[in-house]
GUPA-904115 format. One record per residue (C-alpha): residue number from 1; residue in one letter; x, z, y. Coordinates in pm, 1 decimal, m for minus. Each point is the difference from the previous one (the first is absolute). Layout:
! GUPA-904115
+-----+------+----------+----------+----------+
: pos : code :        u :        w :        v :
+-----+------+----------+----------+----------+
: NUM :    A :        X :        Z :        Y :
...
+-----+------+----------+----------+----------+
***
This chain:
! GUPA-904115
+-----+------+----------+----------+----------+
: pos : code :        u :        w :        v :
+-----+------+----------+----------+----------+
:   1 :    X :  m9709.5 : m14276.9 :  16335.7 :
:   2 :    X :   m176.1 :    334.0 :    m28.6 :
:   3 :    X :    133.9 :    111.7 :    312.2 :
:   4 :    X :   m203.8 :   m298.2 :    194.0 :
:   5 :    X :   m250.7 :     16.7 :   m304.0 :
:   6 :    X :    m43.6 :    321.2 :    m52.6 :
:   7 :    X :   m316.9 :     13.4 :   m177.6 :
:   8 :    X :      4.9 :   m399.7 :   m199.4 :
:   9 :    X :    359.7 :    m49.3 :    m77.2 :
:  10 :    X :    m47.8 :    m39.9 :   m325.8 :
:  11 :    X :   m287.1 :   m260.7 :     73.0 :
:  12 :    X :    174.3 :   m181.1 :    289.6 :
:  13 :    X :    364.6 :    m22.0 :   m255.6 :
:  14 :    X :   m205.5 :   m162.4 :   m273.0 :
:  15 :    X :   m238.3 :   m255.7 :    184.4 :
:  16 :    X :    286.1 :   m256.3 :    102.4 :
:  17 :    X :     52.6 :      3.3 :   m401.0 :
:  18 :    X :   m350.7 :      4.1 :    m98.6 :
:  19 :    X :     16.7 :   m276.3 :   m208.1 :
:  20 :    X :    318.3 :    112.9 :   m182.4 :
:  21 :    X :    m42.4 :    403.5 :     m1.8 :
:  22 :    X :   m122.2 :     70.6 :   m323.0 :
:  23 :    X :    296.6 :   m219.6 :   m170.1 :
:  24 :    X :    215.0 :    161.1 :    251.5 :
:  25 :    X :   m108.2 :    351.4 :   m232.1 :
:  26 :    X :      2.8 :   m150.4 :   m281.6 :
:  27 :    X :    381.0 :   m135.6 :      1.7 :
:  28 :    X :     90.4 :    334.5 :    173.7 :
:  29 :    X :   m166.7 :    175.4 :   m331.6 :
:  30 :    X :    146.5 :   m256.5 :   m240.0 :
:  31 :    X :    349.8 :    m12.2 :    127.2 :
:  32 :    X :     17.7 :    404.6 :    m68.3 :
:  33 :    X :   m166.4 :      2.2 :   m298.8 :
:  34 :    X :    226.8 :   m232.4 :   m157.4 :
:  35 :    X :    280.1 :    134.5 :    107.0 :
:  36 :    X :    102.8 :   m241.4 :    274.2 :
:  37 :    X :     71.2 :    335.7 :    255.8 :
:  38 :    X :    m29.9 :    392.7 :    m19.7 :
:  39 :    X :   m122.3 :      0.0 :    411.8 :
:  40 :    X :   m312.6 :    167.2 :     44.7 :
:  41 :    X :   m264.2 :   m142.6 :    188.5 :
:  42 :    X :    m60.0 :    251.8 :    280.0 :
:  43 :    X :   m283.3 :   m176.6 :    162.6 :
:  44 :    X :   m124.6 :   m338.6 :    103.3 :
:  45 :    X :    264.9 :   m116.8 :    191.2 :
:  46 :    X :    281.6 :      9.8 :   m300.0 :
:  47 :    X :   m211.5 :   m278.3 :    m99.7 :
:  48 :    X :     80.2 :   m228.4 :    236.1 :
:  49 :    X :    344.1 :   m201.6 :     13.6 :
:  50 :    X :    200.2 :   m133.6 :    304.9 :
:  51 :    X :   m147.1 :   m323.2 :    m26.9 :
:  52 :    X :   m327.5 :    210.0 :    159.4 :
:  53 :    X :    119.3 :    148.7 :    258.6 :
:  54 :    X :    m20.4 :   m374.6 :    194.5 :
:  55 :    X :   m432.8 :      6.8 :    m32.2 :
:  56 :    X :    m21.9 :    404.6 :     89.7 :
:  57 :    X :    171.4 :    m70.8 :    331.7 :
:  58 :    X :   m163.3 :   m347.8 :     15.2 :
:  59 :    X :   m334.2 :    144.5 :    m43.4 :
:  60 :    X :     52.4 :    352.4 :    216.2 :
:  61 :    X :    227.2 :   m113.2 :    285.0 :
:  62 :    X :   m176.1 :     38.8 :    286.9 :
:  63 :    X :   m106.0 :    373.4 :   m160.9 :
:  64 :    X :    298.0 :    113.3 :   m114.5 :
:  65 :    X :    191.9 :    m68.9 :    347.7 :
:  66 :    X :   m285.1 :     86.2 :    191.2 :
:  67 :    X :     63.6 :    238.0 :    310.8 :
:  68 :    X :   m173.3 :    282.2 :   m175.0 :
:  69 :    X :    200.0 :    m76.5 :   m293.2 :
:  70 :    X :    366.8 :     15.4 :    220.4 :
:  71 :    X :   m129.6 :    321.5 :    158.5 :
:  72 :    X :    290.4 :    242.8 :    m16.9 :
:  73 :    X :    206.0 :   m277.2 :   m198.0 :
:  74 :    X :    347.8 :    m64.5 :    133.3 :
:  75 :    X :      6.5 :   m366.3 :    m72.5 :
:  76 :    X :   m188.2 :   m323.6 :    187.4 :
:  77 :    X :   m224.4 :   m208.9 :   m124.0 :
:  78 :    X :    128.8 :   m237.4 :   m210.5 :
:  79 :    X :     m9.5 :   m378.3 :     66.3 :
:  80 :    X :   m272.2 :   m120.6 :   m282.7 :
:  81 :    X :    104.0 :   m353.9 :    m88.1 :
:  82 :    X :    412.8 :    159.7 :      4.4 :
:  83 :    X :    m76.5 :    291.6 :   m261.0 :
:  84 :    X :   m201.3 :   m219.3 :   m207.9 :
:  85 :    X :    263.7 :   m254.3 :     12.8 :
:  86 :    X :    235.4 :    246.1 :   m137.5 :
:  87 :    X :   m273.0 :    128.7 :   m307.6 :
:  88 :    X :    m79.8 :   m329.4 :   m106.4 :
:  89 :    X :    423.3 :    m68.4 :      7.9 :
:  90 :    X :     25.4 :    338.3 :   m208.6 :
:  91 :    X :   m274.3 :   m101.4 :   m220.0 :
:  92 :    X :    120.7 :   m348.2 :   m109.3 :
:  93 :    X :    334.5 :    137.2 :    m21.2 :
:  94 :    X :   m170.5 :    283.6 :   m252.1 :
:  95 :    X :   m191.9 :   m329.0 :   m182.9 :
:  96 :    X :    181.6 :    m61.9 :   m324.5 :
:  97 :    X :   m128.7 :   m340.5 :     71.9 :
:  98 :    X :    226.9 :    m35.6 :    257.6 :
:  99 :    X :    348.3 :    m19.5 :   m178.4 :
: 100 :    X :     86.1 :    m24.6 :   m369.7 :
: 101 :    X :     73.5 :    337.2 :   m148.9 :
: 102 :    X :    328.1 :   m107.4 :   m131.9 :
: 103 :    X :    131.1 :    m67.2 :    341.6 :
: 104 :    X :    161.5 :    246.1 :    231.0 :
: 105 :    X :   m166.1 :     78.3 :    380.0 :
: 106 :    X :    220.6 :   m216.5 :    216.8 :
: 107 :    X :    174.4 :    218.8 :    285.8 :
: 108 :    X :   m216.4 :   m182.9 :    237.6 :
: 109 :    X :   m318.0 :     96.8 :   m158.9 :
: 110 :    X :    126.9 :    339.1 :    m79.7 :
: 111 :    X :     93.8 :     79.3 :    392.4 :
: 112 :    X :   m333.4 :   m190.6 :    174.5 :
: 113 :    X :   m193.9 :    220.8 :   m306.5 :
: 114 :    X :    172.8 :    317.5 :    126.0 :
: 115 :    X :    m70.9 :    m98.9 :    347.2 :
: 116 :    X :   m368.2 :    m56.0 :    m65.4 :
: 117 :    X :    m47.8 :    280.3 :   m128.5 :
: 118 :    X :    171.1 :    213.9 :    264.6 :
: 119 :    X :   m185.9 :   m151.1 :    288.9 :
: 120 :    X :   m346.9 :     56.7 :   m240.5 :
: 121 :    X :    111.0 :    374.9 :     46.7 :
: 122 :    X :    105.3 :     13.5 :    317.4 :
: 123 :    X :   m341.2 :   m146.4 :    107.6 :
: 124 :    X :   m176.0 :    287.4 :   m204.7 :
: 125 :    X :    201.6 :    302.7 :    191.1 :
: 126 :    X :    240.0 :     75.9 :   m346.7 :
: 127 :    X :    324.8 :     m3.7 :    233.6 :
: 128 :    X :    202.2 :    196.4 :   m250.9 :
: 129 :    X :   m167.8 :   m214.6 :   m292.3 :
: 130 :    X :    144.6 :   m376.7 :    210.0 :
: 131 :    X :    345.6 :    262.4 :     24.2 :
: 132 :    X :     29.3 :     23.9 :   m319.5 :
: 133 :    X :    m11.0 :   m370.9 :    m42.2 :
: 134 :    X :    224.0 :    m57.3 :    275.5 :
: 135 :    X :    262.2 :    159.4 :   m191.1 :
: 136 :    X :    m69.7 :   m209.5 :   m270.1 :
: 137 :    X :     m7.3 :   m370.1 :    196.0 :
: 138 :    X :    346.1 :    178.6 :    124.1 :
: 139 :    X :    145.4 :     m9.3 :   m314.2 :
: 140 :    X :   m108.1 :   m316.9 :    m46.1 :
: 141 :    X :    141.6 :   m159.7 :    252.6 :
: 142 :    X :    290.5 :    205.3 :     m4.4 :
: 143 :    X :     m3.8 :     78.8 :    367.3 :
: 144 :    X :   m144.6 :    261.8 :    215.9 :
: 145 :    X :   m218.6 :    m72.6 :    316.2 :
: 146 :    X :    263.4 :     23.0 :    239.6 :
: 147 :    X :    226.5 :   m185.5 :   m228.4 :
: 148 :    X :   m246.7 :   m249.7 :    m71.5 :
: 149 :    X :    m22.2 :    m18.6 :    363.1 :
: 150 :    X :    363.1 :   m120.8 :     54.0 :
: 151 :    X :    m13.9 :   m242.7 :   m244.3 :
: 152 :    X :   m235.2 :   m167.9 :    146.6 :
: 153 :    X :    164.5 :    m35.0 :    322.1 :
: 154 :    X :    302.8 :    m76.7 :   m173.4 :
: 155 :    X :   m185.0 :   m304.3 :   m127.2 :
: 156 :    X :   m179.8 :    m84.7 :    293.5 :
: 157 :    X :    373.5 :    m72.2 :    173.3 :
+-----+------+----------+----------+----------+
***
């Protein structure tokens, strides 16, 4: 954001929270001085959660992945109604209103989470980042790409 918005980031990351912004700082503040975590808060964006991330790209799309804004990137423009798909799939899956705590992640939530997320960064240029969680959807599944690959076809016959 303060690479398109150089000079209103700050401005720009609080007006889709407008409403909520000042709670947002006050929870932040309460939750450290109780004790609740030792993080810092670095700047204004520590105070948001995943669950935000859905209205910043919402609300900044067609800026964010302007041309200007891909200058020099090595990534396309991402499809706008597929990435927010996958924040809004991240985001309920991040809602502890979505499952009861005392339940485990099934394995089909856990992989189509991990996938979510590594087509989120893959749409934002953070190759190594989506590697990095390749790796991790391999150990999931227990098979590599290529070996993935043949079980497939194996199936398929």
């Amino acid at each position: 954001m303060a690479e398109v918005f150089p000079s209103d980031h700050s401005e720009k990351l609080r007006k889709p929270f407008a409403k909520e912004w000042d709670e947002l700082v006050r929870s932040a503040n309460a939750s450290r001085e109780t004790g609740g975590t030792e993080t810092r808060i670095r700047d204004e964006y520590d105070l948001l959660s995943v669950a935000h991330f859905f209205s910043l790209f919402d609300a900044y799309y067609d800026k964010l992945f302007s041309s200007a804004a891909l200058a020099g990137k090595n990534y396309p423009k991402p499809s706008k109604s597929k990435l927010l798909g996958d924040l809004k799939a991240i985001k309920d899956s991040r809602d502890p209103l979505s499952h009861p705590v005392e339940e485990e992640v099934s394995y089909e939530e856990a992989f189509g989470l991990l996938r979510d997320v590594k087509q989120v960064l893959v749409s934002l240029g953070f190759t190594n980042e989506a590697g990095h969680v390749s790796q991790l959807l391999t150990q999931l599944t227990g098979f590599d790409s290529h070996g993935a690959e043949r079980r497939r076809l194996f199936l398929l016959k």
